[in-house]
Structures are given as structure tokens and as C-alpha cells.
KOLRODREN-558462 format. One record per residue (C-alpha): residue in three letters; x negated, y, z. Coordinates in pm, 1 decimal. Layout:
KOLRODREN-558462
+------+----------+----------+----------+
: type :        X :        Y :        Z :
+------+----------+----------+----------+
:  Ala :        X :        Y :        Z :
...
+------+----------+----------+----------+
//
This chain:
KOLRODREN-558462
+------+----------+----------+----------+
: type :        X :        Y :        Z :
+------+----------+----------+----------+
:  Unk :      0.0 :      0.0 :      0.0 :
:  Unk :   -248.7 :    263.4 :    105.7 :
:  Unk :   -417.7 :    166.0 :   -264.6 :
:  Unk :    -77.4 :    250.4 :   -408.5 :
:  Unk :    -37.0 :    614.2 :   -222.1 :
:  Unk :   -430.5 :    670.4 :   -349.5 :
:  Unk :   -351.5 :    593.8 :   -714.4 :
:  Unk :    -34.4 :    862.5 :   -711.3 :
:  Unk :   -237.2 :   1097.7 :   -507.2 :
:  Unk :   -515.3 :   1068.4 :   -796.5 :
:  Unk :   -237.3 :   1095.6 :  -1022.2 :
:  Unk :    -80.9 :   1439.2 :   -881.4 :
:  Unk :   -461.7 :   1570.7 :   -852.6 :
:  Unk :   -450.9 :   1520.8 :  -1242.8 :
:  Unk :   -216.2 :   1840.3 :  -1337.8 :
:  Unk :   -398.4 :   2183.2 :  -1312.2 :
:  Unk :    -74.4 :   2379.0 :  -1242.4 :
:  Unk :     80.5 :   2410.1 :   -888.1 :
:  Unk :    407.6 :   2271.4 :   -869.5 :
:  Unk :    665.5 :   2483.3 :   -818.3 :
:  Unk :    998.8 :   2412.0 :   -752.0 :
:  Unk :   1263.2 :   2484.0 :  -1055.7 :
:  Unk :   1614.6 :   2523.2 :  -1014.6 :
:  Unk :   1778.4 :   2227.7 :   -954.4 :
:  Unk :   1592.6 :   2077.3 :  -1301.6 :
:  Unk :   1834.8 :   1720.8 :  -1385.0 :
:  Unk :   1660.2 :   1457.4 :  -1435.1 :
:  Unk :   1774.0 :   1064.1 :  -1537.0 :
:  Unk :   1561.4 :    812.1 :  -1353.3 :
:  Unk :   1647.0 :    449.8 :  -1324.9 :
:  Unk :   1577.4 :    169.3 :  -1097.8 :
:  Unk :   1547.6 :   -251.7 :  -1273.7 :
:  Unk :   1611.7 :   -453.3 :   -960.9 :
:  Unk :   1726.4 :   -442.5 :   -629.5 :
:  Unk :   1469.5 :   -572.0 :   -357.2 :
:  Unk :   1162.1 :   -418.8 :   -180.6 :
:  Unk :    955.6 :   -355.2 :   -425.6 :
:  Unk :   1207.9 :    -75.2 :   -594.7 :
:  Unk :   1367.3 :    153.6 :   -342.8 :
:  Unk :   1139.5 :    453.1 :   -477.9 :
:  Unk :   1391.4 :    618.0 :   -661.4 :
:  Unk :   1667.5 :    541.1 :   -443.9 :
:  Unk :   1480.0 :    583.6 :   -106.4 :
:  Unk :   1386.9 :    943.4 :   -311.5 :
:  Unk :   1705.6 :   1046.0 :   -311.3 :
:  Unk :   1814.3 :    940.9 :     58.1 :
:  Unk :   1523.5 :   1157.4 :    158.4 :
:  Unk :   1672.6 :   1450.8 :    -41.0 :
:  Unk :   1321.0 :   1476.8 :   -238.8 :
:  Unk :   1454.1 :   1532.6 :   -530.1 :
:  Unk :   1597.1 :   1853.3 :   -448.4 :
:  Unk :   1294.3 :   1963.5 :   -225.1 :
:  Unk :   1071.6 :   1931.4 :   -567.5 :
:  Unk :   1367.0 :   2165.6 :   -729.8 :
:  Unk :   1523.8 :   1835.4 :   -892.0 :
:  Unk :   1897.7 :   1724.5 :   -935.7 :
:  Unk :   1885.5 :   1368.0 :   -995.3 :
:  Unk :   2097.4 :   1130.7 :  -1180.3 :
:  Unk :   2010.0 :    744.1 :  -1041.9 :
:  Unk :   2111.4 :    476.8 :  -1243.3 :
:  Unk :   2041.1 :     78.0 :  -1153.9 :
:  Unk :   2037.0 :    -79.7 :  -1484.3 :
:  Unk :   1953.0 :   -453.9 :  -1445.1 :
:  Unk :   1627.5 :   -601.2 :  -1582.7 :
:  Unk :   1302.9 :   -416.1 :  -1704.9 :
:  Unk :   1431.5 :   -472.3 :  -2124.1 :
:  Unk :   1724.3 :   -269.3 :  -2095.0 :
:  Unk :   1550.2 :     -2.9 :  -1870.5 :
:  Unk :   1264.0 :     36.9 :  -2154.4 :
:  Unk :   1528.5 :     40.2 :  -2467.4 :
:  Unk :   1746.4 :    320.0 :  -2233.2 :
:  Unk :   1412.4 :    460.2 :  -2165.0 :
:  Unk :   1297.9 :    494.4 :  -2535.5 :
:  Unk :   1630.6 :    625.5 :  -2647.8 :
:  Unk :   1615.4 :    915.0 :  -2405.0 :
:  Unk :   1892.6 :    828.4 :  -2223.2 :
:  Unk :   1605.1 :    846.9 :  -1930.9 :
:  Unk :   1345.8 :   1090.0 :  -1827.2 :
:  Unk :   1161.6 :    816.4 :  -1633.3 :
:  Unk :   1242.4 :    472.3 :  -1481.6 :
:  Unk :   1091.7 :    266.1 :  -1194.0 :
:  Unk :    993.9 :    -99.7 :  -1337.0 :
:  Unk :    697.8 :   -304.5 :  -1340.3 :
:  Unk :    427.4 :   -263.5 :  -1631.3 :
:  Unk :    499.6 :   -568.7 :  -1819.1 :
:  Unk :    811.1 :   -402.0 :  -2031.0 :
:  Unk :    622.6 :    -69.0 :  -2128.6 :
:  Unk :    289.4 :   -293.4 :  -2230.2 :
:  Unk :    547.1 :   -544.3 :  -2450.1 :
:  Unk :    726.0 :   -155.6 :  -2556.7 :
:  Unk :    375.5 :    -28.4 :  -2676.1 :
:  Unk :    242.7 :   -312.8 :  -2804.1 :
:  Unk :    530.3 :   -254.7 :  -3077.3 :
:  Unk :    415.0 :     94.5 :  -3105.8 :
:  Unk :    588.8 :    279.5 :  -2852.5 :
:  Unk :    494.2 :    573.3 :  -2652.7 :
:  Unk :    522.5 :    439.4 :  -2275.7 :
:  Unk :    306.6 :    601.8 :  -2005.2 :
:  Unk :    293.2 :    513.1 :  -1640.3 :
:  Unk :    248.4 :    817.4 :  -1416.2 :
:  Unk :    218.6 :    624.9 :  -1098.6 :
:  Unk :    188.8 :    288.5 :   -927.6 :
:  Unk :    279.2 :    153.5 :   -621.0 :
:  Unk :    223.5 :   -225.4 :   -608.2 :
:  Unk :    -41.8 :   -388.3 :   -735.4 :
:  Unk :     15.5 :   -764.8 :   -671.9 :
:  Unk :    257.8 :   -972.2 :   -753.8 :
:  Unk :    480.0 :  -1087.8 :   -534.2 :
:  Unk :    731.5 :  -1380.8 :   -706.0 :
:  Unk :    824.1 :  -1728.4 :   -540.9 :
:  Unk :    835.7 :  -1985.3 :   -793.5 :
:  Unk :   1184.5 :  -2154.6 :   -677.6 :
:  Unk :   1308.5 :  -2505.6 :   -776.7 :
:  Unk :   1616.3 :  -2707.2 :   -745.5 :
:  Unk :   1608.4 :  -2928.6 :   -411.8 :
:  Unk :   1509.1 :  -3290.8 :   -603.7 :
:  Unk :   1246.4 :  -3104.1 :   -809.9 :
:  Unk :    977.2 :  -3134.5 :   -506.8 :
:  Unk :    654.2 :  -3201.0 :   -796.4 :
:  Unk :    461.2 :  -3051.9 :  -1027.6 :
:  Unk :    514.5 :  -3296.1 :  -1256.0 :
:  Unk :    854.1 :  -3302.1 :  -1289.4 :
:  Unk :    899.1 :  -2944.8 :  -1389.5 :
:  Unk :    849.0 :  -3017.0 :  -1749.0 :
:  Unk :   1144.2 :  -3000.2 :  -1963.6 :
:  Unk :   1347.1 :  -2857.0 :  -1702.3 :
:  Unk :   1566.6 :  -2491.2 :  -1740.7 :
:  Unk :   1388.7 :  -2147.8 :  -1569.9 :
:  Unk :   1618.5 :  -1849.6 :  -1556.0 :
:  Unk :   1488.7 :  -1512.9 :  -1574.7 :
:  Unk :   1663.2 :  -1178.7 :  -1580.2 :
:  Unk :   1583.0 :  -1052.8 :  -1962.6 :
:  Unk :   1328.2 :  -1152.4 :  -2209.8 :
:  Unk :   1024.1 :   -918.9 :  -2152.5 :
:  Unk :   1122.0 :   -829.6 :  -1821.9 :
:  Unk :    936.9 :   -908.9 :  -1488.9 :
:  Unk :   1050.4 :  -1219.5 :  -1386.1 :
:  Unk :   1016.5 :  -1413.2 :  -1743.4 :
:  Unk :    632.6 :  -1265.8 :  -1669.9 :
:  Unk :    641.9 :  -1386.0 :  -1361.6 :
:  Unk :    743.8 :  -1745.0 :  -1442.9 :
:  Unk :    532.6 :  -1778.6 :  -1758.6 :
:  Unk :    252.7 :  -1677.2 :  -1547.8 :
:  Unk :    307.7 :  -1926.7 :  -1194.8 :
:  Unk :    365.9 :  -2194.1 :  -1431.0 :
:  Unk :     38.5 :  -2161.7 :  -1601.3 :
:  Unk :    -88.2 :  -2159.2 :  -1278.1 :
:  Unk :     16.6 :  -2452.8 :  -1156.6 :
:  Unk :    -71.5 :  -2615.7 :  -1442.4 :
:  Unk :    260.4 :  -2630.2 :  -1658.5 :
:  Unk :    255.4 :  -2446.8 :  -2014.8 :
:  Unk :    510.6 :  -2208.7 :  -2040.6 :
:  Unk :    618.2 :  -2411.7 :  -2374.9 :
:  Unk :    740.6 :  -2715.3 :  -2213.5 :
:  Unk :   1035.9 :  -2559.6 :  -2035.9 :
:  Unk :   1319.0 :  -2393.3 :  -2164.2 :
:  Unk :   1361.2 :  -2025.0 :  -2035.1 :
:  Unk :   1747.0 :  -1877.7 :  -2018.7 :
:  Unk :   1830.9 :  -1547.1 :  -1953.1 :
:  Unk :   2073.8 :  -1521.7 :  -1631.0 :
:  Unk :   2014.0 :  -1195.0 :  -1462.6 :
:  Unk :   1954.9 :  -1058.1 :  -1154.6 :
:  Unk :   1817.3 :  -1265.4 :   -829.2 :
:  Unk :   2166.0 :  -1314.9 :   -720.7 :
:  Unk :   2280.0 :  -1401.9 :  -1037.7 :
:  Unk :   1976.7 :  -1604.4 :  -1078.7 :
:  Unk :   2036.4 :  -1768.2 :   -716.5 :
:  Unk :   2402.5 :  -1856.3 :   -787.3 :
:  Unk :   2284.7 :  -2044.7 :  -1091.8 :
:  Unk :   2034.6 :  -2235.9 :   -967.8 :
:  Unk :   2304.8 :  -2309.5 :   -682.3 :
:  Unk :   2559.9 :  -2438.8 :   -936.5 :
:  Unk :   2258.2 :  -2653.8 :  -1102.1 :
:  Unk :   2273.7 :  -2427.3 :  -1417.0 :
:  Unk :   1922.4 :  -2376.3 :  -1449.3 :
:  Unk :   1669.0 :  -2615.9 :  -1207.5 :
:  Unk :   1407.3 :  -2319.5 :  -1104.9 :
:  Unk :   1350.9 :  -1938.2 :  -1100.4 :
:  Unk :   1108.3 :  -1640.8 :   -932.2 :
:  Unk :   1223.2 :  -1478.9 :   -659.4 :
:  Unk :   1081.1 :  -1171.5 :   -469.7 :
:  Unk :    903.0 :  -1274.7 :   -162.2 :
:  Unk :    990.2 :  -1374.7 :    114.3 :
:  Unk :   1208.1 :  -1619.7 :     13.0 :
:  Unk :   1125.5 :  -1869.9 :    257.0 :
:  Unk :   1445.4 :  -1865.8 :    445.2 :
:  Unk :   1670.5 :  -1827.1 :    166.2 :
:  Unk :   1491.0 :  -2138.3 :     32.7 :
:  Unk :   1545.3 :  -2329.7 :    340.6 :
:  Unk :   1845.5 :  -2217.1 :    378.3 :
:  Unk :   1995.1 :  -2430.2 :     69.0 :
:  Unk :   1711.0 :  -2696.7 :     65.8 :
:  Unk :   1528.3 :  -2525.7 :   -226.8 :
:  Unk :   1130.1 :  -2559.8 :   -301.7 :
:  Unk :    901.8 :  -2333.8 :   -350.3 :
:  Unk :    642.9 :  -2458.7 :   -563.3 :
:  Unk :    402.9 :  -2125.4 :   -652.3 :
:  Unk :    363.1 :  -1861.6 :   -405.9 :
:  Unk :    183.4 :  -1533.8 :   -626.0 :
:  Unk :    177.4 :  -1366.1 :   -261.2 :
:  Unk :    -54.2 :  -1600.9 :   -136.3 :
:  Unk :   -240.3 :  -1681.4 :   -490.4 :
:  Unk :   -330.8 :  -1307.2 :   -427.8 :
:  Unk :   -243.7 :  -1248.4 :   -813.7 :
:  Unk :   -323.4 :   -920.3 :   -951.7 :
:  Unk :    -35.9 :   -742.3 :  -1085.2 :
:  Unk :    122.4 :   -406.1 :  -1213.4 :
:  Unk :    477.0 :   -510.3 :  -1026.2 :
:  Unk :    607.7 :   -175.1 :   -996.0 :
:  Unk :    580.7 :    180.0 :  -1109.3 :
:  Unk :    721.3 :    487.8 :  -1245.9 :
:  Unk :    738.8 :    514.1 :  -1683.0 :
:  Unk :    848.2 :    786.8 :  -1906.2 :
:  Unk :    718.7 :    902.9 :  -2255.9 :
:  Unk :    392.9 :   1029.3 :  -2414.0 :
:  Unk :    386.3 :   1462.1 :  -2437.7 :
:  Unk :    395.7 :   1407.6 :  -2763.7 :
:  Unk :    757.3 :   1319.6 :  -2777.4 :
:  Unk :    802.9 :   1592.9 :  -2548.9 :
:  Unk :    884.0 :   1365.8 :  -2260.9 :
:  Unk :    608.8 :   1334.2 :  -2040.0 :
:  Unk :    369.6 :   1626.2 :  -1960.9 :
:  Unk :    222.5 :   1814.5 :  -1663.8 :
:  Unk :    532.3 :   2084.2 :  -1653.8 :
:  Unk :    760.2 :   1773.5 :  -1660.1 :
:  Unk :    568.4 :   1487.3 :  -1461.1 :
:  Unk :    455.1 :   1707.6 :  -1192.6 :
:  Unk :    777.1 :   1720.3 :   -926.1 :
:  Unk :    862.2 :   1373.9 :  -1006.9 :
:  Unk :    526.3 :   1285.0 :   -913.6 :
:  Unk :    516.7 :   1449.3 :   -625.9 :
:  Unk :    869.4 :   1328.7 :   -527.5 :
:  Unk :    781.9 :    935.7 :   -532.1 :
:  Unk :    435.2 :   1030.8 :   -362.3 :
:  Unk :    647.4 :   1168.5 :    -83.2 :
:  Unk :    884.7 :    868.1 :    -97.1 :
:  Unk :    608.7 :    617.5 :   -114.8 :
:  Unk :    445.5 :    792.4 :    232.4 :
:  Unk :    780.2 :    735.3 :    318.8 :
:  Unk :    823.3 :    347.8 :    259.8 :
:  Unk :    451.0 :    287.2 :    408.8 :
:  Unk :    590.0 :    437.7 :    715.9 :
:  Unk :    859.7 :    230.3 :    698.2 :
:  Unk :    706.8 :    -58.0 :    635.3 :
:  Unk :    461.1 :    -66.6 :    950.2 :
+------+----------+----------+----------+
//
């Protein structure tokens, strides 16, 4: 965490100009899931920090990092909190994604199975939900599988939804595994679930969530525009560590 308030600090050191607060500027920002490792923009906005930065916000949870990045890239958003995996699949088709901040930089999935799927072994062939192609969690999975030894290619990957959507699923025996934010110990124990991958304690490097918006040259991103945003989720993410200890 205290890497994560460094990196935005560094961030906010990088525009010349003072911020000064406009009057009541709007400004779209969105939020991809709802656990921990997102309450940013929403924990922003409890705070009132929005409005100390001169900012009128407009919050909007939209489900899964792929439809975040197409709202994003349409400019129905000024800037979204997701992990990094959507804007590097987004530029790697020649968009204009930036990330102005970060503020976790490990991942932190459960690789979750069905109770009589206790091995390895039997994972191959078997049905993984995630929330969206290019999201997150079909990161997440691709990558605990590989590291467990399973190629990605030898399961069949569905797009559910959310973790509760992806929960009741995997309850109902629609799909036999998932990711799940940790901890998910007790919720695993809870309906005699196995956790096979852990990327907590694998210690796994990992963009897993920051804040996105657009290149300047699109006129999206720039130091007049990033600047009280910036300093709004560095406040917020002071906030959280505080919370959090």
C-alpha cells in the first residue's frame, strides 16, 4: 500500500501547475467490480473529495473491465478505476489508454473449484467463468492456471459476470471453477469449495487496480484535466490505508 500512495504521489509531482480548484468541473468516472480492491472512486465520493478538488462527480459501476474500456474509449467516461490488463489489450489494438495512478500492485485472485475437483489434474477439460473476455478475472485465471501447471487451452472459459454471479454459478454446477478476490477462505469453506491457486501467497506481480483515461492528444487526459482527479484518489487512497490498519 504505502508503494501505491508513493507511485500517485510521484504521479501528482509530475504536473507543473498548482491545482486549483474549478467550479464544480463534472466529471464521469467508473468503478469494474465491487470488492476491496475498488472503493477509490466510491470511497472518493463518501469523503466529499470530489468537491474539495472543485469536482462534481458522476459514479457509475459498470460490471467487468471490457465494458468499462469500450465506455471509456467512447467518451462516455473521463476516467475509470480498473486493473491494467483491459487498457494494455485496448492499446495493443491501437488505442490511446493512459494510467495516471496505481494503487495495487499484486494480484490478489483465489483460484476456486467445485467441491469434487480437489486435484490438479482433474482441472483439465473442465468450465472457468470469468466476468468478460479481456477483463481481470479471465487474466487472472489464464494466469493461476499456467501456474499450476494447466494451459489455459485445455479448459473452456465462459463469460458469467460478476463474483456473485460467478459464485451462484459455480453453486448451481454451471461452471466447475472461477477467481475470486481474496480472502475467500471462508466463503470457500463455507460451501465446501477448493481453492487450488492462491496469487496472494504466490506473491504475483500485478497491475490489479488503477485509475485510466485518454492520451492529451484526444483531449482527454492532460495536466489541466488529470490534476484534481489525481489528487482526489491520492487523498482517498491515504484514506483506505488508514482504513485498512
Amino acid at each position: 500500500m504505502k508503494r501505491a500512495i508513493l507511485l500517485i504521489c510521484f504521479c501528482l509531482g509530475l504536473f507543473a501547475e498548482p491545482i486549483t480548484a474549478r467550479a464544480q468541473e463534472s466529471v464521469r468516472v467508473s468503478y469494474s467490480s465491487v470488492n476491496p480492491h475498488a472503493l477509490l472512486v466510491s470511497l472518493a465520493e463518501k469523503r466529499g473529495l470530489y468537491a474539495k478538488y472543485g469536482l462534481s462527480p458522476f459514479v457509475i459501476y459498470i460490471p467487468g473491465g471490457g465494458p468499462v474500456m469500450q465506455a471509456l474509449l467512447a467518451g462516455d467516461l473521463e476516467f475509470a478505476q480498473l486493473t491494467g490488463s483491459p487498457g494494455v489489450a485496448a492499446n495493443l489494438r491501437g488505442a490511446d489508454v493512459i494510467y495516471i495512478a496505481m494503487s495495487d500492485d499484486r494480484m490478489g485472485y483465489q483460484l476456486v473449484t467445485r467441491t469434487e475437483l480437489k486435484r490438479v489434474a482433474e482441472l483439465k477439460g473442465k468450465r472457468f467463468g470469468i466476468s468478460r473476455f479481456s477483463s481481470a478475472s479471465e487474466f487472472g485465471v489464464r494466469a493461476l492456471l499456467k501456474k499450476i501447471g494447466i494451459d489455459p487451452k485445455d479448459v473452456t472459459i465462459l463469460q458469467i459476470g460478476n463474483e456473485a454471479e460467478r459464485l451462484a454459478a459455480l453453486k448451481s454446477g454451471s461452471i466447475d471453477g472461477s477467481v475470486f478476490n481474496a480472502p475467500f477462505g471462508a466463503m470457500a469453506k463455507k460451501y465446501d469449495f477448493n481453492i487450488l491457486a492462491d496469487a496472494v501467497a504466490l506473491g504475483i506481480p500485478y497491475f490489479n487496480t488503477g485509475i485510466a483515461g485518454r492520451r492529451a492528444g484526444t483531449g482527454q487526459v492532460g495536466a489541466g484535466v488529470a490534476e484534481a482527479p489525481l489528487a482526489c484518489f491520492q487523498q482517498a487512497l491515504l484514506a483506505l490505508d488508514e482504513r485498512l490498519r
